[in-house]
C-alpha positions as CSV (number, residue, x, y, z in Angstrom):
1,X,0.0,0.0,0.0
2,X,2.9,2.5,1.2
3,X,4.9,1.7,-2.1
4,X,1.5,2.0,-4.3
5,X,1.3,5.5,-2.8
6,X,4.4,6.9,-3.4
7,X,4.2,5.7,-6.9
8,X,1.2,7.6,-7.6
9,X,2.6,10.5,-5.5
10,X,5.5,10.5,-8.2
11,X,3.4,9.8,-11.2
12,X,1.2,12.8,-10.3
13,X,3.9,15.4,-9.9
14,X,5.8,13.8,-13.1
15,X,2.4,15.2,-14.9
16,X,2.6,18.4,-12.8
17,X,6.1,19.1,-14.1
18,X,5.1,18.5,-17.3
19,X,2.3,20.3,-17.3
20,X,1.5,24.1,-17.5
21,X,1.6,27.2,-19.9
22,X,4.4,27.7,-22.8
23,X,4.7,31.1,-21.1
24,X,6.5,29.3,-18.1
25,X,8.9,27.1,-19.9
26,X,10.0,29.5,-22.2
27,X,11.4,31.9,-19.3
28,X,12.2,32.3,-15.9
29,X,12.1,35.0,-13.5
30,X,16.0,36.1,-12.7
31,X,15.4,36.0,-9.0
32,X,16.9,33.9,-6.1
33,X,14.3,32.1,-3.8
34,X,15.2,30.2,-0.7
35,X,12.3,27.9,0.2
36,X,12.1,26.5,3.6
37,X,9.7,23.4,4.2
38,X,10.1,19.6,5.3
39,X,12.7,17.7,3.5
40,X,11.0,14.2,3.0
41,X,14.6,12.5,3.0
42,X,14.8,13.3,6.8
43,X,13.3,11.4,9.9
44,X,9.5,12.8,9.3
45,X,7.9,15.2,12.0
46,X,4.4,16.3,12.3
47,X,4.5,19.1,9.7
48,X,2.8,22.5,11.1
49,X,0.7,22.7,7.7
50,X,-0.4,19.1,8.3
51,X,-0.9,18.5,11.9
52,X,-4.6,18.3,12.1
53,X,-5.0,16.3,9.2
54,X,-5.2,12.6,9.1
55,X,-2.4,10.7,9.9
56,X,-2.7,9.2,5.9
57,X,-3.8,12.0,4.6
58,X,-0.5,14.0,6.4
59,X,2.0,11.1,5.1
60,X,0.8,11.5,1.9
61,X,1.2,15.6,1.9
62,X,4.4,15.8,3.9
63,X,6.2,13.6,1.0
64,X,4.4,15.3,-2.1
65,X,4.5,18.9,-0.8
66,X,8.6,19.4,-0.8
67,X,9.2,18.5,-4.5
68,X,5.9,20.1,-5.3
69,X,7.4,23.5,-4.4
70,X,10.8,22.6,-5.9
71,X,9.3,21.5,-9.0
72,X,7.3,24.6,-8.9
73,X,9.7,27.1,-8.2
74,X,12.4,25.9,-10.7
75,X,10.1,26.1,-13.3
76,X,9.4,29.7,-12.8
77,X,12.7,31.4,-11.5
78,X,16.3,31.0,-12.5
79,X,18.2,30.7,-8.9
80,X,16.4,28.3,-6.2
81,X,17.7,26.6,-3.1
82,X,15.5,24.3,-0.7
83,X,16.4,23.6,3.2
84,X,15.1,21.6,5.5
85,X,13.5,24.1,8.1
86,X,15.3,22.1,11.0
87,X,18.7,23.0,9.1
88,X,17.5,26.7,8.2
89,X,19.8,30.1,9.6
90,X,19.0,33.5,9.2
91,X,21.9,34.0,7.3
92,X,20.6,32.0,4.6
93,X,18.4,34.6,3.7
94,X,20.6,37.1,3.0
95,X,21.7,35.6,-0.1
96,X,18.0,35.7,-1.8
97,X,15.7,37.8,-3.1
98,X,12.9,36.4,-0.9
99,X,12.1,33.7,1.5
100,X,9.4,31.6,1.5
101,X,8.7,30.1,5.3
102,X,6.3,27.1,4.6
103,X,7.5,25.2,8.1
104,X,8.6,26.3,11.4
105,X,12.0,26.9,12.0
106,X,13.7,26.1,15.1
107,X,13.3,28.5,18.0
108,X,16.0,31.0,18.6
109,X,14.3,32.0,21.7
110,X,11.9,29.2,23.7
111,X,9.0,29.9,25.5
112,X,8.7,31.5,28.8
113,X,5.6,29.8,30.9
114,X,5.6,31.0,34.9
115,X,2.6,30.3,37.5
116,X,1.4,31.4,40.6
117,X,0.8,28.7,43.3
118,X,-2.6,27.9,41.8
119,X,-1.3,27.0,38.7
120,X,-2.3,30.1,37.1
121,X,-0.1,31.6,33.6
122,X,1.0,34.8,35.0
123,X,3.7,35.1,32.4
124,X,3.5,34.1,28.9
125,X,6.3,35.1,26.3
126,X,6.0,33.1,22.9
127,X,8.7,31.1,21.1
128,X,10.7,33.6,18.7
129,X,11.9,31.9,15.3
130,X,13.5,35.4,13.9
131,X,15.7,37.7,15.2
132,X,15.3,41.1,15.4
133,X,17.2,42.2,13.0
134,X,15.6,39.9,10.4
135,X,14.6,42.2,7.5
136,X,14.5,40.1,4.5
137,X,11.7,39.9,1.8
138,X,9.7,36.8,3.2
139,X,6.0,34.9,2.3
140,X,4.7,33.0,5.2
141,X,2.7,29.9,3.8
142,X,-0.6,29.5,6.3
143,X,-0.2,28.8,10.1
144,X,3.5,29.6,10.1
145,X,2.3,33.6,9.6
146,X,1.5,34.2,13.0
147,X,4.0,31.7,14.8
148,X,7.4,33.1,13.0
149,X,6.5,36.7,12.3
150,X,4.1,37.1,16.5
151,X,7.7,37.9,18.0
152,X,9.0,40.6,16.0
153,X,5.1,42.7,16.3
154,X,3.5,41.6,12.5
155,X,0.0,42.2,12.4
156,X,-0.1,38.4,10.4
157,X,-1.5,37.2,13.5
158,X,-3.3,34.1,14.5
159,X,-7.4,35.4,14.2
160,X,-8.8,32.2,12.7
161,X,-7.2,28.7,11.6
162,X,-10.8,28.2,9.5
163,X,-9.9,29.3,5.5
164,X,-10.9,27.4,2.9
165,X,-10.2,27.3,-0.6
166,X,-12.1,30.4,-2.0
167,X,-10.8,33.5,-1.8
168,X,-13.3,37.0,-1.7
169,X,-13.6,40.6,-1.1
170,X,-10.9,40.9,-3.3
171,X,-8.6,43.8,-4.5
172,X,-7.9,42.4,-8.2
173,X,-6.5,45.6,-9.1
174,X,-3.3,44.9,-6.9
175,X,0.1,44.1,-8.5
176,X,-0.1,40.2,-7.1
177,X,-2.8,40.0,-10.1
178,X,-1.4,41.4,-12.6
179,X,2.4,41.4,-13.1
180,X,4.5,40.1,-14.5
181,X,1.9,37.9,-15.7
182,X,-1.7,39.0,-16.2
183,X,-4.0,36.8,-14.5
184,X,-7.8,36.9,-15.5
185,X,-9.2,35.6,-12.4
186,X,-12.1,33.1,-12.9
187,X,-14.7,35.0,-10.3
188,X,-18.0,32.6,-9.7
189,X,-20.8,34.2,-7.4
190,X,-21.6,32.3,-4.1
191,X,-23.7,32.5,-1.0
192,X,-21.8,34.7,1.5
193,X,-21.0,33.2,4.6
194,X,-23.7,33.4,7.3
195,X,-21.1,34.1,10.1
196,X,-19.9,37.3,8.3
197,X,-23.4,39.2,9.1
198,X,-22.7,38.8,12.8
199,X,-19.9,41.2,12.9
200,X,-19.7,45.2,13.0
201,X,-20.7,47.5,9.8
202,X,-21.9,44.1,7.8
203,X,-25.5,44.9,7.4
204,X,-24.4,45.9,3.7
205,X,-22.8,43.0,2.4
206,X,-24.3,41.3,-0.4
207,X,-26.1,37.6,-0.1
208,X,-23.9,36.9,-2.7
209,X,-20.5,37.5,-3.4
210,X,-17.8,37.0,-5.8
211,X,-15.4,34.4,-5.4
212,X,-11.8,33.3,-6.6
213,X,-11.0,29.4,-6.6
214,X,-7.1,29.3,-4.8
215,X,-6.8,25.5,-4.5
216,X,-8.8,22.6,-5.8
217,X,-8.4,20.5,-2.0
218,X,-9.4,22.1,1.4
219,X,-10.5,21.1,4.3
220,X,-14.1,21.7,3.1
221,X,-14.0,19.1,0.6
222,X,-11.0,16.6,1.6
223,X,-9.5,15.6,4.6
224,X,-6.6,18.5,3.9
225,X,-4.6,21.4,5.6
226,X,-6.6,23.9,6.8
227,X,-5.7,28.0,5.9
228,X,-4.7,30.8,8.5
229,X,-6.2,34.4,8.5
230,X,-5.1,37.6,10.4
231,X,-7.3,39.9,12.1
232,X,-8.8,42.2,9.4
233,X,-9.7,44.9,12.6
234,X,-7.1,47.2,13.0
235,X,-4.7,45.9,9.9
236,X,-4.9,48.9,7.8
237,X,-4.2,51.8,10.3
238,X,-0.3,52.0,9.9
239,X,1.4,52.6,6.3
240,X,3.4,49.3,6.1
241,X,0.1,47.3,5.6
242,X,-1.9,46.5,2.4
243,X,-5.0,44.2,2.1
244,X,-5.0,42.3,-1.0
245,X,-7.7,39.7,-0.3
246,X,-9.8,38.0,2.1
247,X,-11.4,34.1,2.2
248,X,-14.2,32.0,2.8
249,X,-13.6,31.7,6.7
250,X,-16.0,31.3,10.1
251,X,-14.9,34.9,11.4
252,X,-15.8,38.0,9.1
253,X,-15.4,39.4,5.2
254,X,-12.9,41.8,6.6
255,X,-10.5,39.0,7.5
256,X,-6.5,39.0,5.9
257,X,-6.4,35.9,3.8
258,X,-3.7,37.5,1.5
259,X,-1.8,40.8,2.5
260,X,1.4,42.1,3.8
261,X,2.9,43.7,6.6
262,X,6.2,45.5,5.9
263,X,8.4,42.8,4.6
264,X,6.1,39.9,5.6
265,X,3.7,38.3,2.9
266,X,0.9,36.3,4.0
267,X,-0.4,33.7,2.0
268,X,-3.0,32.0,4.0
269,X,-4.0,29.4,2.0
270,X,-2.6,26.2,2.9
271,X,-2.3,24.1,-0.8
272,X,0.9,23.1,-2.4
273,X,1.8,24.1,-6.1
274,X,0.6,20.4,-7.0
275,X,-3.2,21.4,-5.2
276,X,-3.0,25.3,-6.7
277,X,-5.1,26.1,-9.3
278,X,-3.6,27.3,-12.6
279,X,-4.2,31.2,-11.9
280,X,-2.9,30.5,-8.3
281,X,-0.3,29.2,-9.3
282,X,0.3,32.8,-11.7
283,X,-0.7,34.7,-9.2
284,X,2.0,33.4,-6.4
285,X,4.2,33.5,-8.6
286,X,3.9,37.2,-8.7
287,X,3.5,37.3,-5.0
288,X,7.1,36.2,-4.5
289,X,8.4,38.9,-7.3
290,X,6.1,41.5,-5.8
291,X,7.6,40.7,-2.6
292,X,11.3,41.3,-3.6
293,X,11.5,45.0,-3.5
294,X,10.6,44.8,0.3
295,X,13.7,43.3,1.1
296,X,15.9,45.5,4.1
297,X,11.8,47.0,5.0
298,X,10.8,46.9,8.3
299,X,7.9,46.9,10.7
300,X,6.7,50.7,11.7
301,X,4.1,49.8,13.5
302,X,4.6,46.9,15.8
303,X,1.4,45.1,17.5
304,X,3.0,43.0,20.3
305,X,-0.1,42.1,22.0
306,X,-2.4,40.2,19.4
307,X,-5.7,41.0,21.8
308,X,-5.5,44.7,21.6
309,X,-9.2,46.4,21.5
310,X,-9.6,48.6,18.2
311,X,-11.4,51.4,20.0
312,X,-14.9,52.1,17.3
313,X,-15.2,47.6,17.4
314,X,-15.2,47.8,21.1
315,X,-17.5,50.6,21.2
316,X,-19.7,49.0,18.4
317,X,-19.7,46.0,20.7
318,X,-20.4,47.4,24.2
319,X,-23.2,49.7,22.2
320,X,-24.7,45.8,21.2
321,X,-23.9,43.2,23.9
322,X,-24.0,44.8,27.3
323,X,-27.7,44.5,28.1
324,X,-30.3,42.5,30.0
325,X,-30.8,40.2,26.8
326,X,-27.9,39.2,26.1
327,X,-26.9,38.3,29.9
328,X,-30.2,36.2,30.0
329,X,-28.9,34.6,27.0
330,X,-26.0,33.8,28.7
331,X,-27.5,32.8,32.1
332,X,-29.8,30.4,29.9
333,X,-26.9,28.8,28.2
334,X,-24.3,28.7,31.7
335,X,-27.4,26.6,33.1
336,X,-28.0,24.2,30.2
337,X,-24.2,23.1,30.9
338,X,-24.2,23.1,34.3
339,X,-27.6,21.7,35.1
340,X,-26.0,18.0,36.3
341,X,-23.7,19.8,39.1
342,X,-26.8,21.8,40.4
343,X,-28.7,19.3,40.6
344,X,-25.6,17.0,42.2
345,X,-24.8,20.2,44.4
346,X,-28.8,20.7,45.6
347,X,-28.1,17.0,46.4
348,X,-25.2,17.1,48.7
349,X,-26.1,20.4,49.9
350,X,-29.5,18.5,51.0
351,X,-27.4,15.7,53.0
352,X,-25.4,18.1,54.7
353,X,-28.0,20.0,55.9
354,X,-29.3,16.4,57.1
355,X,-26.1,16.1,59.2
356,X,-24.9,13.1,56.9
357,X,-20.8,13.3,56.6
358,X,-19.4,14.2,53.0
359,X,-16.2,12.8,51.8
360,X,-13.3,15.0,50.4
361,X,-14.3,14.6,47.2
362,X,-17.7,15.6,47.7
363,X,-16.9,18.7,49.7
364,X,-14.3,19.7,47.0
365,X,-17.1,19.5,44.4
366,X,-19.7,22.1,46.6
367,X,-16.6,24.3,46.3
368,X,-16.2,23.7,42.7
369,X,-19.4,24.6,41.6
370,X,-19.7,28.1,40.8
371,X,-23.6,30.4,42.2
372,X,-25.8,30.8,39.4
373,X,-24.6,33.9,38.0
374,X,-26.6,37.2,38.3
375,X,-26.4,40.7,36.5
376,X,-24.1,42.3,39.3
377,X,-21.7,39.5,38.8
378,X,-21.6,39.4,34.9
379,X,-21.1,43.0,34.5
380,X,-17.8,43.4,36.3
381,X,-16.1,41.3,33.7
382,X,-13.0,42.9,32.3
383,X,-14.6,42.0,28.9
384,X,-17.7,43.2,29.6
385,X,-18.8,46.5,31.4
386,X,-15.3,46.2,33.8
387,X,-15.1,46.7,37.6
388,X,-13.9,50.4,37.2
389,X,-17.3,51.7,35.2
390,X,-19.4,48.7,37.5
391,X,-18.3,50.6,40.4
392,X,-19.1,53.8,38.7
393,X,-22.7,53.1,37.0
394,X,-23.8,49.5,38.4
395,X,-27.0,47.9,36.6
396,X,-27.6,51.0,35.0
397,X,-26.6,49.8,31.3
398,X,-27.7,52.9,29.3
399,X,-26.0,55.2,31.8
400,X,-22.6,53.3,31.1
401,X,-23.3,52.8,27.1
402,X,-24.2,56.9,27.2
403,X,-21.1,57.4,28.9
404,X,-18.8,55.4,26.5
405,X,-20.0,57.0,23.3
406,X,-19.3,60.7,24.9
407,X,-15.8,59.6,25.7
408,X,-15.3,57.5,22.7
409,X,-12.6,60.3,21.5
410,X,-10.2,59.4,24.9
411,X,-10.6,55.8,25.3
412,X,-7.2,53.6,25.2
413,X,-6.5,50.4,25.6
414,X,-4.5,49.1,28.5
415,X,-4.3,45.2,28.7
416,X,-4.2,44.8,32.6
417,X,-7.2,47.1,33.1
418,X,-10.6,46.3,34.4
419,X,-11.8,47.3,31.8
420,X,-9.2,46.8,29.2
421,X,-10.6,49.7,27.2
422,X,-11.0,53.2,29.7
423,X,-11.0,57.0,29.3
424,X,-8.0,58.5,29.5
425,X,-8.9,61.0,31.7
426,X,-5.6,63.2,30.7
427,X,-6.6,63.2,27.2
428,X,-9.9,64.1,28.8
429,X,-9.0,67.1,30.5
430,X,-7.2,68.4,27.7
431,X,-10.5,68.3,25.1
432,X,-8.8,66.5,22.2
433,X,-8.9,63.6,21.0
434,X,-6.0,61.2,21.1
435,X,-6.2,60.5,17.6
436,X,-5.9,63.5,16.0
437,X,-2.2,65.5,15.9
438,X,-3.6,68.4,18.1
439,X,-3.0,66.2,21.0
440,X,0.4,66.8,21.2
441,X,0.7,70.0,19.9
442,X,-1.7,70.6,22.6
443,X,0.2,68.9,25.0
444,X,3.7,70.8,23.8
445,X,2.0,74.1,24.7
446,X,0.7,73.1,28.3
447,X,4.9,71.8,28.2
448,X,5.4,75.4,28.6
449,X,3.4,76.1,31.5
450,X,4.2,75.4,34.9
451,X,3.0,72.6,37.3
452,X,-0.2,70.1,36.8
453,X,-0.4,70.8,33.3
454,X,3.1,70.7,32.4
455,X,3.1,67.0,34.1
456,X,-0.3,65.8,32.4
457,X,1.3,67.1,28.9
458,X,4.5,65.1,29.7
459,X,2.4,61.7,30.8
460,X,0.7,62.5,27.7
461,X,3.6,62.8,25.0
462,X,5.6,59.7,26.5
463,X,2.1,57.6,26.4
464,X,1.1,58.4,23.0
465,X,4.9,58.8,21.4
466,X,8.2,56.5,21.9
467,X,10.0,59.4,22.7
468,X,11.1,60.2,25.7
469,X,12.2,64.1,25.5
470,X,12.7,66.0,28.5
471,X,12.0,69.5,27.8
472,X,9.3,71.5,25.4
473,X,12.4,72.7,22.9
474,X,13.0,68.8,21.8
475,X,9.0,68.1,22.0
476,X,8.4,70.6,19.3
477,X,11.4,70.0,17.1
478,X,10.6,66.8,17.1
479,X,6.8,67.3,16.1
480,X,7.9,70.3,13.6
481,X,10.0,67.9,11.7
482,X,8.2,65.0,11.7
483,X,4.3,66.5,11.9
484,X,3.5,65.8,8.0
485,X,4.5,61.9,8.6
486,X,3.1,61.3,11.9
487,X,0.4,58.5,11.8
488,X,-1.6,57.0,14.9
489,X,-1.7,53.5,15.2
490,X,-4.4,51.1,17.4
491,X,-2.9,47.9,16.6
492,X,0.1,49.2,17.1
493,X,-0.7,50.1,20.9
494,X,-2.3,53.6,20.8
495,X,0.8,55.2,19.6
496,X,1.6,58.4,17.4
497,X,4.8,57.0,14.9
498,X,6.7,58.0,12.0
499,X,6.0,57.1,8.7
500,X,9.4,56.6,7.8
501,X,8.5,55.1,4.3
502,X,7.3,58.6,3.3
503,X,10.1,61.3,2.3
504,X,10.4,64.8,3.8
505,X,9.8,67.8,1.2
């Protein structure tokens, strides 16, 4: 059976190499491309594209998918080396034009896990696969987006391992789709996905929607790798980003199934060259010489923590979910899964109260159980209305919701808040809003002044800014030189940066 297999495995990709345009075999790209995957000739691991699949299904795909690529990538460009991502160094990728990351590579930094005596994370630091100084042009196939690139602050986060094979909301006008080789992309109209309408601003998305067919196998219609896409919220609000496409995925339309993020591509799909279709396999193609002139770029705008609240969602949210329905909703549902301890708690409860003895085991479980909840002891939830604006509004929901929308112009995010979204109530005081410039010219002018305000204005400039000047002179140098590239940044922690990608007159 195994030898059957591989035989077909290398009859197919005989055909694939034999197959395609005349365009392709009469020239090649003059590029260098490093691709880093699993090298079949070594001791097999669990691949990272493969590891939910089948245990057939991922021996099948772990053997095909190296030489697919090679096959693939010879045929289209003129200088290409493969390594097995166990073997791979950064300084391999000085010597290409681009990278392509289609396994993990081994950590240079491991994880940092520490708990508290109740076995509670109270420090988490991820794994880091790149250094910091890692600046080369680089397309991260799937899952290994968020992994690789999470250390070094890429918005090609981890939002959803759930794409399929269809790409939509597409910008076919980008330069992915139509150098150096046009691609007229085969669009077919299909039912939008119901999960999209249960997200912010979607009430205007068609029923129907055009779609783009990436690969013929997913995980939809074959027991095969599933696709990664990056939080859509937030992506575009630094000048190093670009949206190129979404996918037919459970989160929402708005969803990064194929953009970039300084030098980092990500292609989100999870197929192979051999399970591309023909235009895909144009269109990547282009991707990878798209992606060489971004080679030395780096990230402006770094978002370290991948749960940051983009302010107008949060609000939008708040505005919909903090209200008597929904926590009826949710009392409903928390007693439809807990409605075997209740009753095994009224139980023991009633023998107790009998005098009867309990064991440990018993007693541990009345402790276990947690009180039906109520309204006052939803609300306080850091995710929900927050102890700070509990303490300041209790049940009354439209007093809170009223008070949010005033203040929506000085609300911040701060990630060990209760809340983790509040009012700044420096910004407050000064009337501006913290995403508009005025702020810190605002705050350079109260620099001049003596006492409170010349300490708020300071708090101010150092929260908003990393800079970290010490007197108004440098404050406003630095804002008079660099006011017409300043940019403010959500994802990128509620800072004011510099667009360093656009020149001064």
């Amino acid at each position: 059976m195994i030898l059957k297999r591989a035989i077909n495995i290398i009859v197919s990709l005989l055909l694939f190499s034999l197959a395609g345009n005349a365009q392709e075999d009469a020239s090649k790209t003059t590029m260098k491309v490093l691709y880093v995957g699993y090298d079949p000739a070594k001791p097999i691991l669990r691949s990272s594209q493969f590891r939910d699949a089948s245990s057939e299904r991922y021996e099948m795909d772990v053997i095909s998918r190296w030489p697919a690529f090679n096959i693939y990538l010879k045929r289209r460009f003129t200088d290409v080396t493969s390594v097995d991502a166990r073997d791979y160094r950064e300084e391999m990728s000085s010597d290409h034009d681009v990278t392509i990351f289609d396994e993990l590579t081994p950590p240079i930094r491991e994880e940092i896990r520490e708990q508290d005596e109740n076995g509670q994370i109270v420090k988490y630091v991820p794994p880091a696969y790149l250094s910091e100084e890692y600046h080369h042009a680089t397309i991260f196939m799937g899952k290994v987006a968020p992994d690789m690139g999470g250390s070094l602050g890429s918005k090609l986060d981890w939002y959803c391992l759930c794409l399929g094979g269809d790409a939509l909301n597409i910008k076919t006008d980008h330069p992915i789709f139509n150098t150096p080789t046009s691609v007229e992309l085969t669009l077919e109209m299909k039912k939008t996905p119901d999960n999209f309408y249960a997200y912010p601003n979607s009430e205007n998305i068609p029923k129907q929607i055009p779609t783009w067919r990436v690969q013929g196998l997913d995980y939809e219609n074959a027991d095969y790798a599933i696709g990664m896409v990056s939080r859509g919220n937030g992506f575009l609000d630094s000048p190093d980003t670009e949206y190129i496409s979404g996918g037919n995925n459970s989160k929402d339309i708005n969803a990064v199934a194929l953009g970039r993020h300084g030098n980092f591509f990500l292609w989100g799909f999870s197929a192979s060259p051999d399970h591309m279709t023909d235009e895909a396999l144009d269109v990547f193609a282009n991707t990878i010489v798209y992606m060489k002139q971004f080679k030395g770029a780096r990230l402006i705008a770094k978002k370290m923590d991948v749960g940051v609240a983009i302010r107008d969602t949060y609000v939008t949210y708040k505005n919909r979910d903090i209200s008597v329905e929904k926590f009826e909703s949710y009392k409903k549902q928390w007693l439809e899964i807990r409605q075997k301890d209740i009753a095994r708690k009224k139980e023991l409860e009633a023998k107790k109260a009998k005098g009867e003895k309990l064991n440990k085991y018993q007693e541990a479980f009345l402790n276990k159980v947690d009180p039906v909840p109520t309204l006052e002891a939803w609300l306080p939830n850091k995710y929900r209305m927050g102890e700070r604006y509990f303490k300041k509004f209790g049940t009354d929901l439209q007093a809170y919701k009223q008070y949010l929308n005033e203040n929506v112009e000085y609300l911040i995010y701060n990630p060990q808040g209760n809340p983790v979204m509040e009012v700044d109530e420096d910004v407050k005081e000064m009337g501006v809003s913290n995403r508009k410039p005025e702020l810190l010219g605002k705050s350079i002018e109260w620099l001049q002044k003596k006492g409170k305000k010349a300490a708020l204005a300071q708090r101010v400039l150092e929260r908003y800014t990393e800079e970290s000047f010490s007197n108004a002179g440098e404050w406003e140098n630095w804002f008079r030189t660099n006011r017409d590239r300043l940019f403010f940044t959500e994802a990128g922690g509620y800072k004011w940066l510099v667009n360093t990608l656009k020149t001064v007159p």
